[in-house]
N, C-alpha and C positions, 0 to 999 in steps of 0.2 A: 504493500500500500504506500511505501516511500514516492510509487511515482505517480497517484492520483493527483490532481490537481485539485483536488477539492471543491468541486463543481460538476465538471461534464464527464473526463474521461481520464483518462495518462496525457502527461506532457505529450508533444506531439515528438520531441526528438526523441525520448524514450521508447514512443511507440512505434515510431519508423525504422529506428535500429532493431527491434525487438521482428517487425514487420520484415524489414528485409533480412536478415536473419534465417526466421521462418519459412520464404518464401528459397531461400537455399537447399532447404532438404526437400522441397515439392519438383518429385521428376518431370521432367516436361514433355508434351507442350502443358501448359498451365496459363489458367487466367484466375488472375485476385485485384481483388480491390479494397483500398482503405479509406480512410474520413478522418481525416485530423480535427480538431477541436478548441485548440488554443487560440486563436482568433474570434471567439465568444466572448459576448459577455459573461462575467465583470471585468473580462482585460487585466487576466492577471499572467507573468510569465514569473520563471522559476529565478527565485532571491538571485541565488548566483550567477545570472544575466542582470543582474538589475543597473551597474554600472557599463554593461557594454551596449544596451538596449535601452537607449532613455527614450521619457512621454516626447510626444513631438504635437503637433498641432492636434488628434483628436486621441482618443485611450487607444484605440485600437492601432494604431503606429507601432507602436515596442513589438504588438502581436506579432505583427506582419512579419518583421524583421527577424525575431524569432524563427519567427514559422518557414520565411526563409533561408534561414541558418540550417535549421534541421531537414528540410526537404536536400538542401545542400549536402549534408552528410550522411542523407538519404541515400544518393545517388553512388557517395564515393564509395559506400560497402558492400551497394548491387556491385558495381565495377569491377569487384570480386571476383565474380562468379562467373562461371565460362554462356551463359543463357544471356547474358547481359547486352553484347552487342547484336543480339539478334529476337530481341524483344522491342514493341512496341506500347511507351506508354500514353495513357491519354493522364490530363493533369487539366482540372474545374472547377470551379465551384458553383454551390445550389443558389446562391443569390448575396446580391450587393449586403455593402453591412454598412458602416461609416462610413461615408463618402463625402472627398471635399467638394464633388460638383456636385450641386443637386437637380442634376436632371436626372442621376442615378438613383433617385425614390419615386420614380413615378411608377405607376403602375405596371405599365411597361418596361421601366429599365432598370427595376428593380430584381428583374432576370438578366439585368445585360453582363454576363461575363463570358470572361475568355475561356478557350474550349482550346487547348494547344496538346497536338500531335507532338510524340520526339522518336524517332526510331537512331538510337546510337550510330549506327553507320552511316547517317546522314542521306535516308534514300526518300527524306519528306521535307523539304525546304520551302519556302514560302510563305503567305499567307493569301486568306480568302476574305472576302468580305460577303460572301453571302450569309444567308441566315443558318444557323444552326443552334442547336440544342441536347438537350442531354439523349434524347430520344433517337436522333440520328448518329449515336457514336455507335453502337450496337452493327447496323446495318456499313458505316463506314469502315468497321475493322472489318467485316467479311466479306465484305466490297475488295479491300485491301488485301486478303488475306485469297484473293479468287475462289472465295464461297460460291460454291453454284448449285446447291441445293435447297429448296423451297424454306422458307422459315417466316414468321409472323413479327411484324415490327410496325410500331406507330410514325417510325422518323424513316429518314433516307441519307442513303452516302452522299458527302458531298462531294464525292468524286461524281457522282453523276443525275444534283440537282440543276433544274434549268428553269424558263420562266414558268412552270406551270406548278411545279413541286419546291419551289425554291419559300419556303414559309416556316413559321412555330409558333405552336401552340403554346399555351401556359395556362394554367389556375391560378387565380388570388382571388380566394372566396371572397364576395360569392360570382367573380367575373370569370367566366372563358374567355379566353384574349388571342385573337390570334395578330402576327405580325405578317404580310404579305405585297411585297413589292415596294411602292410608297402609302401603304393604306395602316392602318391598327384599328381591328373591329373589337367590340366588348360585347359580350350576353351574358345576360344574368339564368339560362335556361330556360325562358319565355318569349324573352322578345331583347331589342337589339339596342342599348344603353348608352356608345358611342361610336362614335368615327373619328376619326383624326389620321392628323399626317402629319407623323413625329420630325422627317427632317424640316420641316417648314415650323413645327407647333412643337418644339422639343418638352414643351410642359405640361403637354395636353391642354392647352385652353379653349381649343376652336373646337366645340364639336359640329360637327357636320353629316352631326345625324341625318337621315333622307334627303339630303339632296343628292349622295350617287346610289339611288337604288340598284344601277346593276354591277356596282362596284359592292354595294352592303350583298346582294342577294348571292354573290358568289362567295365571298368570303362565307358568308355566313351558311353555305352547303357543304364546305369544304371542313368546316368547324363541327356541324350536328353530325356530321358524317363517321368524323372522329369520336367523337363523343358515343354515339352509336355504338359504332362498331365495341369499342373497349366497354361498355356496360355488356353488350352482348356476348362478349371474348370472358370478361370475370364471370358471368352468368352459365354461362354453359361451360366455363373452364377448358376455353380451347384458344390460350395463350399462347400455345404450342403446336407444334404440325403433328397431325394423329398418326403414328407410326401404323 
């Protein structure tokens, strides 16, 4: 219990040495996944950082720094291991936290994080600016990995979104939100709450509810359709391709 934090979980350097460790004795091919925690509030890190990691403009500063300290010495103990340069990771997070811009609380961009690919031998460089989400990381490593066998997924590789599937959904009770092209539709599960067009309105002020009905009415097929389907996929529990 030395390395609780006393709130959420283990340090998170504790627990990524502890993690990549672990993930040494798992034969491969292997896929794991972890959640670090020390980036929460109350924005506490471990004493013994406390003079190398000072407050900076908001509490969550020192976190960050932390947290990228230990992801840092994350990496150097995979390094280790002979799996390392022929693994891909994906590295995310579930949503904004302190932020010093605040167009990062808006309803919408309160999801806006980075979603960064690394494959050690350097066979993924760039970046994209389409949409994506947690949803399409699934689909883009078996994209990647030349999966060619049927499987169930709510997102899509972005190796091969285009203008028609180029979109993301989200929840913030009680909104379904999707983002699509230059549009952002909201429903509350009855009917259609707003419209907007975040690069021009970065703070949602203009709604522009009905005036592009067939700007609303596609978005808004493309969203109940979602929403469908996954009530009906939990329901009959066919998440999965029935062997």
């Amino acid at each position: 219990m030395n390395d609780f934090d006393g709130h959420w979980a283990i340090w998170d350097e504790e627990f990524l040495q502890y993690f990549a460790k672990s993930m040494g004795e798992i034969p491969k091919p292997f896929v794991t996944t972890c959640f670090t925690a020390t980036s929460h509030h109350p924005f506490r890190i471990p004493k013994r950082y406390s003079n190398q990691f000072k407050e900076g403009p908001m509490p969550i500063t020192k976190c960050i720094e932390y947290t990228d300290n230990a992801i840092r010495n994350f990496f150097a103990t995979m390094k280790k291991f002979p799996w390392y340069d022929s693994t891909l990771f994906v590295i995310t997070a579930d949503h904004t936290n302190q932020s010093f811009h605040q167009e990062y609380t808006t309803d919408r961009n309160v999801f806006g994080v980075p979603i960064m690919l690394f494959h050690p031998a350097g066979k993924l460089i760039g970046m994209s600016d389409k949409y994506f989400c947690q949803t399409d990381i699934m689909p883009t490593i078996l994209d990647y990995l030349n999966f060619d066998l049927p499987f169930v997924a709510f997102g899509n590789s972005v190796f091969r979104k285009d203008g028609e599937n180029d979109y993301v959904i989200n929840f913030s009770e009680p909104l379904y939100q999707i983002s699509y092209g230059e549009y952002f539709l909201q429903f509350d599960g009855t009917k259609e709450m707003g419209l907007f067009m975040p690069n021009k309105d970065v703070f949602l002020k203009n709604n522009l509810i009905n005036q592009y009905p067939e700007i609303e009415a596609k978005l808004l097929k493309i969203l109940k359709a979602e929403i469908q389907q996954y009530h009906k996929r939990m329901i009959e529990n066919s998440l999965t391709i029935s062997q």
